[in-house]
C-alpha positions, 0 to 999 in steps of 0.5 A: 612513577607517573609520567603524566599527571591525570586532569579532570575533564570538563563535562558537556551539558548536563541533562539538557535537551539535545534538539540536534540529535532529534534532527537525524530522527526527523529526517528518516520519518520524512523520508519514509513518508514521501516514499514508502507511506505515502505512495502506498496511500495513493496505490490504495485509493486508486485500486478502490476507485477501481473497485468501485468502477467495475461493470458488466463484461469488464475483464478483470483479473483475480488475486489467485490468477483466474482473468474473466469477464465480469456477468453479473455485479451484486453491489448489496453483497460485494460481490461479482459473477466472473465467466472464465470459461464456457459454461463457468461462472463463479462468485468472486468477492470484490476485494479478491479483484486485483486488474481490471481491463475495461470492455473497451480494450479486449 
């Protein structure tokens, strides 16, 4: 009836700790680490120096899109009064600021 007859394999290992199979796991966080996180890391922290940098007539560039000159600076409440026409002034939250073009390079 049967051709062939039917062997009981041998099992690999039995509940052990397979450190090889971590290794693919491993790699792929470090790989994301050196270049998405870390990265990102950099761009933030350079972006809040810049914050922190900001003077009077500096040009700076808003997260809506609105570019004006910077007149006024209140350190005490985060904030900076941006002329962007003439005549117009609004207040504009420091973190709401994403360029900055110092008064230099007009």
């Amino acid at each position: 009836m049967f051709s062939t007859p039917a062997y009981a394999q041998v099992g690999g290992s039995v509940g052990g700790f397979d450190l090889m199979a971590l290794a693919p796991l491993v790699l792929i966080f470090v790989v994301f680490y050196f270049l998405l996180i870390r990265p990102q890391q950099k761009r933030a922290k350079e972006h809040k120096e810049l914050l922190t940098k900001i003077q009077r007539n500096d040009r700076v560039v808003t997260t809506g899109g609105l570019i004006g000159k910077v007149a006024k600076v209140h350190d005490e409440r985060d904030e900076l009064e941006v002329d962007i026409a003439e005549g117009v002034r609004v207040h504009v939250r420091r973190s709401m600021i994403s360029d900055v073009s110092s008064k230099g390079s007009d």
